[in-house]
N, C-alpha and C positions, 0 to 999 in steps of 0.2 A: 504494500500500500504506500499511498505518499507519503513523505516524510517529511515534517516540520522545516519550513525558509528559515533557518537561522536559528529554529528553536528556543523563539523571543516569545515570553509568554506576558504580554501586552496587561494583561489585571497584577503583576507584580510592578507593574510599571510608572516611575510618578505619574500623577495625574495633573500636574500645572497646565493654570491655564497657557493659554496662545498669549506670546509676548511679540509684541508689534512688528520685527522683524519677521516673525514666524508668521504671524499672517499675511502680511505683506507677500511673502514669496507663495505662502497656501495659495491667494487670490491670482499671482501670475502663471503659479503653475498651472491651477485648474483651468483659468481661462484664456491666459494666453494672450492677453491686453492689446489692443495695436493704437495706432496715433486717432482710429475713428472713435474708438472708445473712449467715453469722457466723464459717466453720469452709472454709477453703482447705486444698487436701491439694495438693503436689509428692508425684507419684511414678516412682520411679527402677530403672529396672531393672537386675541385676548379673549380669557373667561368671560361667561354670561350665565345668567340666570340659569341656562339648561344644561351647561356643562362648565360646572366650578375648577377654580382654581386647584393646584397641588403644587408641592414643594420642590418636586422636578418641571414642572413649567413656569412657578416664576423663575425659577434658577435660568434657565432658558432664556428666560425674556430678560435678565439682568445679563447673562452672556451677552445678549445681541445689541442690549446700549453699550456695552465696554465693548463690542470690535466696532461700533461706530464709532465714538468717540475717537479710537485707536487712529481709525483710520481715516477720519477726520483729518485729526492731530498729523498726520504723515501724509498727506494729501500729497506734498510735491514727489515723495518719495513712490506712493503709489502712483503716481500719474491719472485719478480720475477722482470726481468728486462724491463723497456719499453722502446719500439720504437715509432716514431709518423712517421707517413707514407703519401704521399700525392698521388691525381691522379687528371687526367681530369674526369670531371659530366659524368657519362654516360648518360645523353642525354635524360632520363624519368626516372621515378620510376620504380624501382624494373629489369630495363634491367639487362642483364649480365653485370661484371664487365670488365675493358676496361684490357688489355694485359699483362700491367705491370704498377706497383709503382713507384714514388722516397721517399726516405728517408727524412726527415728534422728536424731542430733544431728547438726544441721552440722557439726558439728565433729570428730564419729566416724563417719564412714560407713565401711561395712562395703567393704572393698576388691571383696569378688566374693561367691559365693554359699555358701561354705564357712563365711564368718561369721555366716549367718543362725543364730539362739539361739527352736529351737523352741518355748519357753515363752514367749519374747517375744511369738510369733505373732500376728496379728490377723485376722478371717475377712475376705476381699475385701470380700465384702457388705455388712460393717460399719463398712467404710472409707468405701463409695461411699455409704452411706445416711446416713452424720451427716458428707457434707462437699458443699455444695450448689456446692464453684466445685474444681473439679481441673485441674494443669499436669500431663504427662507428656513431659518430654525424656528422650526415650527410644533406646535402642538399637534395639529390635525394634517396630515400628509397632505401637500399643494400640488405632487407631481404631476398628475392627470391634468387638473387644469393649467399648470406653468407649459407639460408639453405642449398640449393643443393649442394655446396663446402664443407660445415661440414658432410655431409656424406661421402664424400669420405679422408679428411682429417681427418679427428675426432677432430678440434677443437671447443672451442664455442666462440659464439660471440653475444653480444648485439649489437642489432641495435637502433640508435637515430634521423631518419629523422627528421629532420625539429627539432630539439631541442631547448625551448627556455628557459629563467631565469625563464620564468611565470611558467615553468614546475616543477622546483627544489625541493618545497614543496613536488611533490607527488612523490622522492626520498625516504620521510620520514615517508612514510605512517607506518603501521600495517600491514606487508606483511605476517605474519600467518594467521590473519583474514584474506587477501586477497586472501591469497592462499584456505585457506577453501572454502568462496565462489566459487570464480573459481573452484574449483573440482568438488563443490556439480552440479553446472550448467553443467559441462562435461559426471559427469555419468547421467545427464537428459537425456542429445543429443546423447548419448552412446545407451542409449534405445528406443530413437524416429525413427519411420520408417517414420514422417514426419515433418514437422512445419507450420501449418496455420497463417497465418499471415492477419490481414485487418487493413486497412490506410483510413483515415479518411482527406479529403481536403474541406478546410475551413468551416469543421464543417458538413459538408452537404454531402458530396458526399463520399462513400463506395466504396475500391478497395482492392481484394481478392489476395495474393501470396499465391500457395501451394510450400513447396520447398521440394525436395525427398531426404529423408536422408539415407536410404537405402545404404548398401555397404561401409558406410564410418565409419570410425571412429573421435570422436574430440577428440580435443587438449586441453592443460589448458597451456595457459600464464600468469604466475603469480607471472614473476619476479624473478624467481631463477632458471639458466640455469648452473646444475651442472652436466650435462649426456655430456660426449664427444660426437661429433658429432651432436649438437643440436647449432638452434641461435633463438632469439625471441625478439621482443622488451623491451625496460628499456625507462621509466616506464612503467609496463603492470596491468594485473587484468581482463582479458577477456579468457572467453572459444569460441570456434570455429568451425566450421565443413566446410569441400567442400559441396555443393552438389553433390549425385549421375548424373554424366553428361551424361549416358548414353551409356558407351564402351562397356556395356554387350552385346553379340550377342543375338537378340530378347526379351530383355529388356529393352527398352525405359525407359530415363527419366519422373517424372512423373512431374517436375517443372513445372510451370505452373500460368498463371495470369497475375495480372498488378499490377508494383511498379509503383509509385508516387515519384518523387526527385524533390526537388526542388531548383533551381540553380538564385539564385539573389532573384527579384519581381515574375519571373515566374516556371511556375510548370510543369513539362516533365512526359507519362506516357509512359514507359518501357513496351510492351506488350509481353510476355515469353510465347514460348513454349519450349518443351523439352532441360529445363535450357538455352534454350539462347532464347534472344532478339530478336526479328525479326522484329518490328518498333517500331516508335517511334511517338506518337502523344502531343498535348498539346499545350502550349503558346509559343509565339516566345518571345524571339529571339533561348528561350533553345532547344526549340523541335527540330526546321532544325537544329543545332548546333549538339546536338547529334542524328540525325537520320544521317547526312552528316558523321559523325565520325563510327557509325556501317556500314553505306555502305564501307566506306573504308576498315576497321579493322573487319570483322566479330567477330572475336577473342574476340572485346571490348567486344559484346553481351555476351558473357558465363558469368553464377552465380558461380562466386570463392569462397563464403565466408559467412555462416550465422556466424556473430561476437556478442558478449553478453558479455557487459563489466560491470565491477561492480562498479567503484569508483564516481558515482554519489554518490551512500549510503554515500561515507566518505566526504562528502561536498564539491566534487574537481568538479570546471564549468570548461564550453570550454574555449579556447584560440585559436581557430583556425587553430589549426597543429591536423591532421592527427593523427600522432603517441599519443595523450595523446585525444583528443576529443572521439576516436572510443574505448577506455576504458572506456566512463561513461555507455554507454548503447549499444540497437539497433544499427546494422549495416549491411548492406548488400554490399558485394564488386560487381565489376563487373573485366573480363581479365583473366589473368595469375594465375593457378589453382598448378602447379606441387609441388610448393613448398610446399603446403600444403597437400599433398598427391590425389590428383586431376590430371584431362589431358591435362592439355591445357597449353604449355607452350609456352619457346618464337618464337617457330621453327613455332608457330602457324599463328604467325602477319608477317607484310608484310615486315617489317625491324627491327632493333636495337633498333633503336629511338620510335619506335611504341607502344612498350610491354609494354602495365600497368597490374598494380593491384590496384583498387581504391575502393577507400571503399567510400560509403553512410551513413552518420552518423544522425540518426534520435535523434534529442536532439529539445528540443523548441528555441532554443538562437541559433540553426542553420537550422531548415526547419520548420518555427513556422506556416504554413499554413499547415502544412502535421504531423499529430498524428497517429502514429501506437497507433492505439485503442486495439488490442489482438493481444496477441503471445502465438497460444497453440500449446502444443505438444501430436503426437498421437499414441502409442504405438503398438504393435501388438495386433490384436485382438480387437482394436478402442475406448480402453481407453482414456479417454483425460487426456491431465496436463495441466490448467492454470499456465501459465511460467508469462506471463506481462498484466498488464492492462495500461491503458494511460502514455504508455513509462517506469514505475513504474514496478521494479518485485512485485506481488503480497505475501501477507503476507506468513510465511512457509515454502517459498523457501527455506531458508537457517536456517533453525531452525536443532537445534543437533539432 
């Protein structure tokens, strides 16, 4: 199996924050600055009445005035000007973003959404079209609506949900090596017309995902978002694909199976046909829980996402956010598909509030009854690739 990049295990590691040099060079690496760029926006999203505050999101929003201010402060040195921007939570992950902005001083940020000052306002629109380089440490993940906005404005933007100190370490990775891998795993999934997948619960029991890869192209997130018009998560290190969902006229999806997630003590089984979800069985309390959320949300059921992150190798463990856990390995989303070149967007679900994109993160320190045992991939003409063994890419993978 693979073997630890350097055998750095990123949670012994200090946690200080980003000192102004180090952001500085974060911002040029990721984006890559040119003399057009002139105008960085931080935007920050704030509690409200229906989704309260917590001690890891104001820590967050206290983060994101201190790399304004920073970066302020060093303005000649970075070469563009920044703004810090505020708004109300849109309400779930990944929904569209809410109408319009306010503006704010590091130094005043508005505690929660109660202090938003309607005449301050600023339209969304007008945020994302006069600022060509955008940060979002965010509460509620903005990817979905930051990608689809950077196609039509051409800016980029790192997205940061759920960002926390524990993360800052894998700021400082080897993001050449990271980038290589992630490449080398994208022209895999570039050539796969499928990926077999089988999950292993409590050691005993065997559950088969076929997912169709057919029609799509991946993606390589890996931390360097220097194409206008593109946004991607920071920290990243994961390659990506939709699955084929099936819009072809008389070509069916051929997704298919049963994933295994498991949510607390108990273990929910996902049973897939033509890439979506059609029940749900398993232990309670998970099972009703999400079979009550696909009756509502059909939408929830679609396959968005076979995700293949890489920075386990570099010794970096979960911390329980999303945005950095679904980079060590195995992931399969469920939801909202468009952003990633897929169909299912938010016009899908039954309101605003509804629209996810959520990712399933197979790691042992997060579904340690559920081992994806193999992940191969099968080419035209029914070549196989052993891509993973017991969560582990198998040796080769990434060899020059």
């Amino acid at each position: 199996m693979a073997r630890s990049a350097g055998g750095t295990n990123l949670r012994g590691m200090n946690e200080r924050p980003l000192e102004a040099p180090e952001l500085i060079a974060l911002v040029h690496r990721v984006f890559a600055p040119t003399k057009a760029d002139t105008r960085l926006a931080l935007l920050v999203d704030l509690p409200d009445p229906a989704l309260g505050d917590h001690p890891g999101w104001a820590a967050r929003r206290a983060m994101a005035a201190q790399w304004a201010a920073l970066l302020r402060e060093h303005r000649d040195t970075l070469g563009l000007n920044t703004r810090l921007f505020v708004y109300r939570n849109a309400g779930t992950n990944n929904a569209d973003l809410p109408p319009t902005m306010q503006p704010a001083s590091p130094d005043a940020m508005p505690a929660d959404a109660s202090a938003l000052d309607a005449t301050r306002a600023v339209p969304t629109a007008e945020v994302v079209a006069t600022h060509s380089i955008l940060i979002a440490p965010t509460e509620l993940s903005a990817t979905a609506p930051l990608k689809l906005l950077a196609r039509t404005h051409g800016f980029r933007a790192a997205t940061m949900p759920g960002f926390a100190p524990s993360m800052i370490p894998a700021l400082r990775l080897d993001y050449g090596e990271v980038r290589r891998r992630v490449r080398a795993i994208q022209a895999l999934l570039d050539r796969a017309d499928r990926a077999e997948l089988a999950f292993v619960v409590d050691g005993r029991d065997t559950h088969a995902l076929t997912l169709d890869l057919r029609h799509r192209t991946a993606h390589a997130s890996d931390g360097v978002i220097d194409v206008p018009g593109t946004a991607g998560n920071v920290p990243s290190g994961e390659a990506y694909i939709v699955p084929y969902e099936g819009e072809i006229a008389g070509d069916p999806s051929g997704t298919c199976g049963t994933l295994p997630v498991q949510f607390g003590d108990a273990v929910a089984y996902f049973h897939i046909e033509g890439n979506r979800a059609v029940r749900v069985s398993g232990e309670a309390p998970a099972a009703a829980e999400h079979a009550a959320w696909l009756e509502r949300e059909p939408a929830y059921g679609n396959i968005a996402e076979l995700g293949l992150g890489v920075l386990a190798d570099f010794g970096v463990k979960p911390v329980g956010e999303i945005l950095l856990d679904e980079k060590l390995g195995l992931h399969v989303a469920f939801g909202r598909s468009d952003h990633f070149g897929g169909q299912v967007g938010a016009a899908a679900f039954s309101h605003a509030g509804a629209v996810v994109h959520i990712d399933r993160v197979y790691l042992p320190e997060l579904q340690p009854r559920v081992i994806p045992r193999a992940v191969d991939l099968v080419f035209a003409g029914g070549s196989r690739y052993a891509l993973m063994r017991d969560g582990a890419y198998v040796d080769g993978v990434f060899s020059a």
